[in-house]
TORMILO-534304 format. One line per 8 residues: number of its first residue (from 1); their letters; for each residue x, y, z of N, C-alpha, C. Coordinates in steps of 0.02 Angstrom, whole numbers. Atoms other than C-alpha are relative to their C-alpha. Layout:
// TORMILO-534304
NUM> a> X,Y,Z,X,Y,Z,X,Y,Z ~ ...
// end
This chain:
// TORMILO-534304
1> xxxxxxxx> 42,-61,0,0,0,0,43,62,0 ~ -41,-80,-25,143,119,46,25,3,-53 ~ -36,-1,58,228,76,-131,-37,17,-40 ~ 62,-16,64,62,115,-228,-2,67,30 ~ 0,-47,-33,50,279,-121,66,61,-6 ~ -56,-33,11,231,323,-144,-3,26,-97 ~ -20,-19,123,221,290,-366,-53,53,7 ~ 12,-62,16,82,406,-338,11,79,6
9> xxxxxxxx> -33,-73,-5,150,537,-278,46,-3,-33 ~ -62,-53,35,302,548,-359,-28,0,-83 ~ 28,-8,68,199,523,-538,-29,76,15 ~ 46,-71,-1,90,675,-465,34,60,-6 ~ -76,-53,0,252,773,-435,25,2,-57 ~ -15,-10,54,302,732,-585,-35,34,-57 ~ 85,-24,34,123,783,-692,33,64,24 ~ 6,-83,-2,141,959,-585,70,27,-12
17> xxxxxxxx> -48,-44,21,312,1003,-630,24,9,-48 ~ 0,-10,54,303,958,-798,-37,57,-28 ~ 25,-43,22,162,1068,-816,18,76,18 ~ -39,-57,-37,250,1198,-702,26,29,-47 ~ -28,-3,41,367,1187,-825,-5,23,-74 ~ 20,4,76,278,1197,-994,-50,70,21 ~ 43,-67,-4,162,1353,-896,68,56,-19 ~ -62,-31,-1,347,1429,-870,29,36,-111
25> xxxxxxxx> -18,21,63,391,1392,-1058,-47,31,-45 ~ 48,-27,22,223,1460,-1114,-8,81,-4 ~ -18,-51,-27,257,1610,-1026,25,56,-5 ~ -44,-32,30,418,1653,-1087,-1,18,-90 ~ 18,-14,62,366,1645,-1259,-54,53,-3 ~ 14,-62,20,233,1753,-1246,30,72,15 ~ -52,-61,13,358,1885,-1183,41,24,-49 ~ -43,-18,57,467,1864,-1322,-56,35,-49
33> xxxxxxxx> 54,-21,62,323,1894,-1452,-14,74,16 ~ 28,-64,-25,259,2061,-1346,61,8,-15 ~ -51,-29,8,454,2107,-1344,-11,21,-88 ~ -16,-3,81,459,2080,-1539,-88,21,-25 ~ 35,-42,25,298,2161,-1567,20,88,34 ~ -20,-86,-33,356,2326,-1450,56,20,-88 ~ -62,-26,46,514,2310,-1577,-10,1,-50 ~ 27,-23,65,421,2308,-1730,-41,94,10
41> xxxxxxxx> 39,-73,-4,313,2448,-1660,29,70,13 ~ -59,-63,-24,444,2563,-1604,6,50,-70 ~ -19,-68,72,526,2615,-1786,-74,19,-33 ~ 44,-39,21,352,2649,-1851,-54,31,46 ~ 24,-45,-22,292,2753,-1705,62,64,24 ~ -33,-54,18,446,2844,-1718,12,21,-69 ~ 5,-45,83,427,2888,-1923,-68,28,30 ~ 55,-76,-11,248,2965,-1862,6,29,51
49> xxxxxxxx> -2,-60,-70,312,3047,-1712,58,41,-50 ~ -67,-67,39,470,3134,-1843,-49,-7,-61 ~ 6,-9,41,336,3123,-1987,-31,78,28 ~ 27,-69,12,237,3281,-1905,64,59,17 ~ -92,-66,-37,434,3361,-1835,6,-2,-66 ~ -55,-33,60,492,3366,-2016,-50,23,-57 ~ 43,-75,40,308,3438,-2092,21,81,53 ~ -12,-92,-56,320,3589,-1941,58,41,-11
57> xxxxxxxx> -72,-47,47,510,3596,-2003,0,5,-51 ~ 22,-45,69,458,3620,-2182,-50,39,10 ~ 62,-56,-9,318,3744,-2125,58,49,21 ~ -42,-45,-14,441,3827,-2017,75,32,-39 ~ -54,-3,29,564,3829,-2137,-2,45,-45 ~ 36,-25,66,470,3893,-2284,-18,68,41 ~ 1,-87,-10,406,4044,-2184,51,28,37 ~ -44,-35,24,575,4094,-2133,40,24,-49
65> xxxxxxxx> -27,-9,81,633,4081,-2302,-33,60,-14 ~ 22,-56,51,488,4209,-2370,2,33,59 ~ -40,-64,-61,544,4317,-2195,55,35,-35 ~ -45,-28,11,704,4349,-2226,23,24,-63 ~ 12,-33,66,670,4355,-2428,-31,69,10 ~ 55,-72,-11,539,4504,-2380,45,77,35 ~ -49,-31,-36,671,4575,-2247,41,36,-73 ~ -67,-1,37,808,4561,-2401,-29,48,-53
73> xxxxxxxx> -2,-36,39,713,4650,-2518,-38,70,12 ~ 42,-73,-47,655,4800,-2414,-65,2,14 ~ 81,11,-51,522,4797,-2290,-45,59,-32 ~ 52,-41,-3,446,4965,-2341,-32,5,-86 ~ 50,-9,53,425,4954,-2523,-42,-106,-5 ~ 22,72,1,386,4743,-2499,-58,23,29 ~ 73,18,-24,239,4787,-2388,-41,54,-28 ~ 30,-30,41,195,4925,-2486,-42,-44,-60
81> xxxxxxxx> 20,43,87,170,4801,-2635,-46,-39,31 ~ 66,49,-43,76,4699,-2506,-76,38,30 ~ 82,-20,25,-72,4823,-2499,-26,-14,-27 ~ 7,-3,57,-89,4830,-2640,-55,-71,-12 ~ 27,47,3,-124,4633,-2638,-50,-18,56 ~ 54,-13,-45,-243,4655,-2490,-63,30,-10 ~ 47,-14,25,-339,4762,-2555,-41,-5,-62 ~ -2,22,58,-354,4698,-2732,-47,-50,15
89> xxxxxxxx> 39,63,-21,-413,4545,-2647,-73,7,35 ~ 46,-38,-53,-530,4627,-2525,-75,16,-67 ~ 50,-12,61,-629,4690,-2688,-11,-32,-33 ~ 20,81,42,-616,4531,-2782,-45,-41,33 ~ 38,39,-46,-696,4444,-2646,-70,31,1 ~ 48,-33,32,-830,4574,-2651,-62,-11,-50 ~ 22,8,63,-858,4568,-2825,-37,-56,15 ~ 23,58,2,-872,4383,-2831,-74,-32,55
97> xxxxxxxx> 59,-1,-42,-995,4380,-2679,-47,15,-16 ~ 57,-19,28,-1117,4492,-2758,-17,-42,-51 ~ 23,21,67,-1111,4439,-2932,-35,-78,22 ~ 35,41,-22,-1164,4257,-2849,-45,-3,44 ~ 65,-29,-32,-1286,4342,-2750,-59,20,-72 ~ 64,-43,70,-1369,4403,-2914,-15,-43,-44 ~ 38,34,75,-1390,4265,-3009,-53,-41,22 ~ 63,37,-32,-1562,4200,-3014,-13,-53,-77
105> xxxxxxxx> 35,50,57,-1671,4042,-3113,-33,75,-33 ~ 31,-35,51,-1725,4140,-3245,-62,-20,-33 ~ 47,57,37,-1834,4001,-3316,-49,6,36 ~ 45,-4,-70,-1916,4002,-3156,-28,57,6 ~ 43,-68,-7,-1950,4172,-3136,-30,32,-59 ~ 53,-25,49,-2023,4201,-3305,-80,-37,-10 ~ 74,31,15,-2153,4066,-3297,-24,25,71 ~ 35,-34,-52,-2184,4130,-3129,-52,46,-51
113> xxxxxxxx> 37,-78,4,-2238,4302,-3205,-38,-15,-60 ~ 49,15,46,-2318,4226,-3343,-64,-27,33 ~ 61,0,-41,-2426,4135,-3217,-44,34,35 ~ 10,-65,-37,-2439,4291,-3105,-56,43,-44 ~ 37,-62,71,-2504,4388,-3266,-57,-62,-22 ~ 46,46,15,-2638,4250,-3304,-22,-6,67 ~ 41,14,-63,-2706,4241,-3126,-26,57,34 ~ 21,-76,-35,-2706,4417,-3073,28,72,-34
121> xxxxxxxx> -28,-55,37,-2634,4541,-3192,87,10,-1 ~ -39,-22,4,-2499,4650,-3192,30,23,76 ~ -15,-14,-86,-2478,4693,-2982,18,-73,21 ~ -31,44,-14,-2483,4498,-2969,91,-11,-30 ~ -53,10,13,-2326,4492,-3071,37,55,31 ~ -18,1,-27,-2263,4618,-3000,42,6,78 ~ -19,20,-64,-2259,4568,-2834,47,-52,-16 ~ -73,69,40,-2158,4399,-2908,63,22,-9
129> xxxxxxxx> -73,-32,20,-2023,4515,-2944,9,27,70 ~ -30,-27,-59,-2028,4614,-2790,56,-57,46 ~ -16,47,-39,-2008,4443,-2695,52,-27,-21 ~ -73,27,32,-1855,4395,-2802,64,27,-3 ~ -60,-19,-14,-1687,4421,-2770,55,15,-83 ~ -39,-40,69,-1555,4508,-2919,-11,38,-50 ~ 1,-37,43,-1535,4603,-3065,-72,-11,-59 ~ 58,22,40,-1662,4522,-3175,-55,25,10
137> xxxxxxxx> 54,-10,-37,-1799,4542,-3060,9,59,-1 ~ 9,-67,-5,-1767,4719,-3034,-15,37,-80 ~ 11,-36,76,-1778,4765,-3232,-55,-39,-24 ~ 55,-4,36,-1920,4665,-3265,-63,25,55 ~ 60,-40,-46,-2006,4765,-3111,15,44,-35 ~ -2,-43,17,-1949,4903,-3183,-30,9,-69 ~ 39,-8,63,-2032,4864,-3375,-69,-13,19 ~ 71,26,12,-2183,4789,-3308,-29,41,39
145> xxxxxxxx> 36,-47,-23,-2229,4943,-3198,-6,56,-46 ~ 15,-45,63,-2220,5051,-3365,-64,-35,-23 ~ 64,40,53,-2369,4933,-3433,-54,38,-3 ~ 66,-41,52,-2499,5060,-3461,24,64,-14 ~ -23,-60,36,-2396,5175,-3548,18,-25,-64 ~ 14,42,75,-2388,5053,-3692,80,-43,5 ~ -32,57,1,-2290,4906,-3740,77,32,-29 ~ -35,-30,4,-2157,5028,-3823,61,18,50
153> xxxxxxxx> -42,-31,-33,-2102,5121,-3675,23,-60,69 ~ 0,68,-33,-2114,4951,-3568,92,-29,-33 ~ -60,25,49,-1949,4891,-3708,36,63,13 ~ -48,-34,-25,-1867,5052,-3669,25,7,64 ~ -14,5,-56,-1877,5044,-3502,33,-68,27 ~ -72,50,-16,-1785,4872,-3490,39,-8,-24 ~ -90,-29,24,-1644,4935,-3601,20,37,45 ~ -28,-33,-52,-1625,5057,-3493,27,-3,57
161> xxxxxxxx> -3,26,-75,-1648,4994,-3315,75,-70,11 ~ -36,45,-13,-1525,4839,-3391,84,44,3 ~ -73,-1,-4,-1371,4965,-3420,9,17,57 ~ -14,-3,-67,-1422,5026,-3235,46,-52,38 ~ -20,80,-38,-1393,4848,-3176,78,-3,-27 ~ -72,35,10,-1236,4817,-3280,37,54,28 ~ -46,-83,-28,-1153,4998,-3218,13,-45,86 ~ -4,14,-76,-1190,4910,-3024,50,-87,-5
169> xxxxxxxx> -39,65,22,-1114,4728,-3101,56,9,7 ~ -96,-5,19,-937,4813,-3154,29,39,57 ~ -20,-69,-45,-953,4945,-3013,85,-55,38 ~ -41,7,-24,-765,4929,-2928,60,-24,-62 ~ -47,20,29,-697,4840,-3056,87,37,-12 ~ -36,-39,50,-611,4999,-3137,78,-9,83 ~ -59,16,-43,-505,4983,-2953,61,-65,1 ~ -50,75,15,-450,4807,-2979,58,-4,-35
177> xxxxxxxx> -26,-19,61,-365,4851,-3142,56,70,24 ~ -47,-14,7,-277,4975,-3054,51,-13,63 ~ -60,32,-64,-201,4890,-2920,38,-64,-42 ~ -39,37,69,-147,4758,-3066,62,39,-12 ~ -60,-68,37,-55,4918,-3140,53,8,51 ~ -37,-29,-45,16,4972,-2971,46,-52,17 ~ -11,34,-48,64,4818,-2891,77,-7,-53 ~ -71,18,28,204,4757,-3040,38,108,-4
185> xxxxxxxx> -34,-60,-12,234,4954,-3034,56,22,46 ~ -60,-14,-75,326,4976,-2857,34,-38,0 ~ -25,36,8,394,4817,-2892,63,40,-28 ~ -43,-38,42,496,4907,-3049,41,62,49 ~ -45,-49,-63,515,5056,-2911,57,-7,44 ~ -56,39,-33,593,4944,-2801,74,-36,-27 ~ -72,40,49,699,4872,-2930,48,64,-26 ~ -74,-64,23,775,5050,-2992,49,29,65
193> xxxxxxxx> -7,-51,-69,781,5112,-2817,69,-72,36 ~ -45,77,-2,890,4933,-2785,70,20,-46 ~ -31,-34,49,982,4976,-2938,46,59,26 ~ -42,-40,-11,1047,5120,-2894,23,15,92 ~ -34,26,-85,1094,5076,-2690,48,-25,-45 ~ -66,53,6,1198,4953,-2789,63,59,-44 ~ -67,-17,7,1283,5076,-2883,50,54,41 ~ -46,-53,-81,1315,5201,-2733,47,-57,30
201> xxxxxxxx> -32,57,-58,1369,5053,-2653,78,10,-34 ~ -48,15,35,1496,5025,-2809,58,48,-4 ~ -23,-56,-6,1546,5219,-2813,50,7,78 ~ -20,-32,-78,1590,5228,-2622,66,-57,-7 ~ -45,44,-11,1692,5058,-2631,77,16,-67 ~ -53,-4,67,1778,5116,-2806,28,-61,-19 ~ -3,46,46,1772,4951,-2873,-50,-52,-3 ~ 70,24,-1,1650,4854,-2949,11,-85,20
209> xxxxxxxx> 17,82,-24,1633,4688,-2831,-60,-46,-6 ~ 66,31,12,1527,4549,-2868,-35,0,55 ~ 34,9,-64,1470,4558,-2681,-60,57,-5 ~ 41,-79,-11,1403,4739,-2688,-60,-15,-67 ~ 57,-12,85,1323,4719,-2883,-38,-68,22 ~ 26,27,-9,1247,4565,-2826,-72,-3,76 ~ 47,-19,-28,1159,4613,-2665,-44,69,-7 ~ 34,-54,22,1095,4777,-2755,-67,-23,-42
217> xxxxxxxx> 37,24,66,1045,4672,-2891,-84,-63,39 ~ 52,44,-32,946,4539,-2757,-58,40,0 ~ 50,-45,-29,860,4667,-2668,-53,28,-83 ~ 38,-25,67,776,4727,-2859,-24,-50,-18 ~ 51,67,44,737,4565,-2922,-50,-12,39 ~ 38,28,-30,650,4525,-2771,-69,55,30 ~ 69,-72,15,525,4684,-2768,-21,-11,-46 ~ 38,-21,50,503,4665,-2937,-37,-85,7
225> xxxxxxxx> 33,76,4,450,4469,-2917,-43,-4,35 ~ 40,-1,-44,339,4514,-2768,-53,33,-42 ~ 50,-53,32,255,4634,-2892,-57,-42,-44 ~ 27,37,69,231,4525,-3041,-58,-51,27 ~ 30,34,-42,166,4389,-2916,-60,10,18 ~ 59,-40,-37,23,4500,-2843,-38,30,-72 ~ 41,-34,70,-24,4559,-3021,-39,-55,-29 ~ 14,44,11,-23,4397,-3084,-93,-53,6
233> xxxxxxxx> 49,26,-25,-139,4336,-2952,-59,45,3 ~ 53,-27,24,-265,4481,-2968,-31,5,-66 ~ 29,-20,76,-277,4472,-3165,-43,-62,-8 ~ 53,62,-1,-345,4284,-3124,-69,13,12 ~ 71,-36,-29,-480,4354,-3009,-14,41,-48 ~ 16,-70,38,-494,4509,-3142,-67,-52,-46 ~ 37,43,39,-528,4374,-3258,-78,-27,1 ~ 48,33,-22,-650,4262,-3159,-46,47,21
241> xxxxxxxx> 36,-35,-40,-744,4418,-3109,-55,12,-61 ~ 32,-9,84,-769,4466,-3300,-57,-54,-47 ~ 26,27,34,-831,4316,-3345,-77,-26,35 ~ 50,8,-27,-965,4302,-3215,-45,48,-24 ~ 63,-58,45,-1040,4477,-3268,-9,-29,-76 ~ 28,21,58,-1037,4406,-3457,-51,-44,12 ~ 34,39,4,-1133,4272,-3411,-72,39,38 ~ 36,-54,-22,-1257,4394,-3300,-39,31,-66
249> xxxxxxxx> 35,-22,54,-1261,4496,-3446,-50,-31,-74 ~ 32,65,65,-1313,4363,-3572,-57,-6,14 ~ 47,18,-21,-1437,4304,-3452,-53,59,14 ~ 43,-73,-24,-1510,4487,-3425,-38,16,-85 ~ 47,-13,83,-1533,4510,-3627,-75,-59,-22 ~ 26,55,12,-1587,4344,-3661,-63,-2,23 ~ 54,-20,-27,-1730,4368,-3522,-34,41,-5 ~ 30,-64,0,-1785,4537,-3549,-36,-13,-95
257> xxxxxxxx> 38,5,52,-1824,4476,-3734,-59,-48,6 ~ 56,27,-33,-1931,4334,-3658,-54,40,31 ~ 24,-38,-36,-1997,4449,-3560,-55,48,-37 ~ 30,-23,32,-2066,4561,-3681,-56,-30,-46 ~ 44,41,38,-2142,4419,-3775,-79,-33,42 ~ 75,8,-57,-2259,4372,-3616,-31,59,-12 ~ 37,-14,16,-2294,4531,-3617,-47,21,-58 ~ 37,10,64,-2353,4546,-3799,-49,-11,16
265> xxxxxxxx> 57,40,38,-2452,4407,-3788,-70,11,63 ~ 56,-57,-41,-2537,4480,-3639,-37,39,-5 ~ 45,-43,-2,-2577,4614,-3699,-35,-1,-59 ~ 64,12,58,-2673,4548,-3856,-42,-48,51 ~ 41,46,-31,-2743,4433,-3713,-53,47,26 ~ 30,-59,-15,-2810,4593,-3644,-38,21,-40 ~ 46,-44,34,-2889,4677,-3790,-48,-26,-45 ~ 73,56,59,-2994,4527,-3871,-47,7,52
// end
């Protein structure tokens, strides 16, 4: 009994220290794996911890660069030239605001007033206009409150009322165009006024060094490139401003001849 008692225990001892053993063994392996996942994870949470350090050092880098460019080519005519592009912009923005404030369905608002004028006259339509927002609307209030002065002065009065509208379309423009002019202007200023620092410079030293003719010559290029730059970018806007009133205008003719044709047929609807 004591020999069946003894094999079991030392079998049982044996069972728990094997498994002791193989928990141990189990153990250590999953440490290694966590180690060798930390060490995979490491180099790629240090490329996105230095990927946002070396955007912030190309941000920071780039606007000391156009610093000390701005510095280099004289602060007072550089920020001079930078009005220029402030306010250029300032009115472009403007522009473009309105002119997409003013454009209306056209389609829409003529069968309106054709319905308006078939349900209740000429006050129903125009109220339809009152209630409508832009240029359109305001010139065919303005022909269709001529309507009993005859169909004539109705067609003069939305030629007329439309060059009102286009005069309020271009209004500012004529400024845009000259901050265009100005801006590569001071540029050139800056570049003679550069120009001739460099040759005082050359005069005082009595000989002509590439050091002196070259930082005369910086300081000019870089006024006049700030200029061109700012012109550049307002003749885009000039552009995009122009082509919104054409399209305005198109849509202002185009309608106002519709327009006249409702009322025509109106007003033979009227006199049968």
């Amino acid at each position: 009994m004591k020999k069946v008692f003894a094999t079991l225990t030392v079998l049982a001892m044996l069972t728990f220290g094997s498994a002791v053993v193989m928990a141990q063994e189990e153990a250590a392996a999953v440490e290694e794996a966590a180690v060798e996942q930390v060490d995979e994870a490491a180099p790629a949470a240090e490329e996105v911890a230095e990927a946002p350090a070396e955007e912030a050092g190309g941000f920071v880098a780039l606007h000391k660069t156009l610093k000390t460019k701005f510095i280099e080519g004289g602060a007072g005519f550089m920020a001079l030239t930078l009005v220029t592009l402030v306010f250029g912009l300032a009115l472009c923005i403007e522009r473009i605001i309105y002119l997409s404030l003013s454009k209306t369905n056209t389609k829409e608002l003529l069968a309106n007033i054709e319905a308006a004028l078939k349900q209740g006259g000429i006050e129903k339509a125009l109220e339809v206009c009152r209630n409508t927002r832009g240029p359109v609307a305001s010139i065919f209030y303005q022909g269709l409150s001529r309507y009993n002065e005859g169909i004539e002065v109705v067609e003069k009065t939305v030629a007329s009322y439309g060059g009102v509208q286009l005069g309020l379309l271009e209004k500012n423009l004529s400024w845009i165009t000259l901050f265009i002019a100005i801006a590569p202007s001071l540029g050139f200023l800056g570049t003679i006024i550069g120009m001739i620092e460099a040759f005082d410079k050359i005069q005082q030293v009595g000989d002509i060094s590439a050091t002196v003719v070259a930082g005369g010559i910086k300081v000019a290029l870089l006024t006049t490139l700030l200029g061109l730059i700012i012109a550049v970018v307002l003749q885009l806007f000039y552009n995009y401003i122009l082509s919104l009133v054409e399209g305005l205008v198109n849509e202002m003719e185009d309608s106002s001849i519709s327009l006249l044709d409702i009322v025509v047929e109106y007003d033979k609807a009227q006199k049968k």
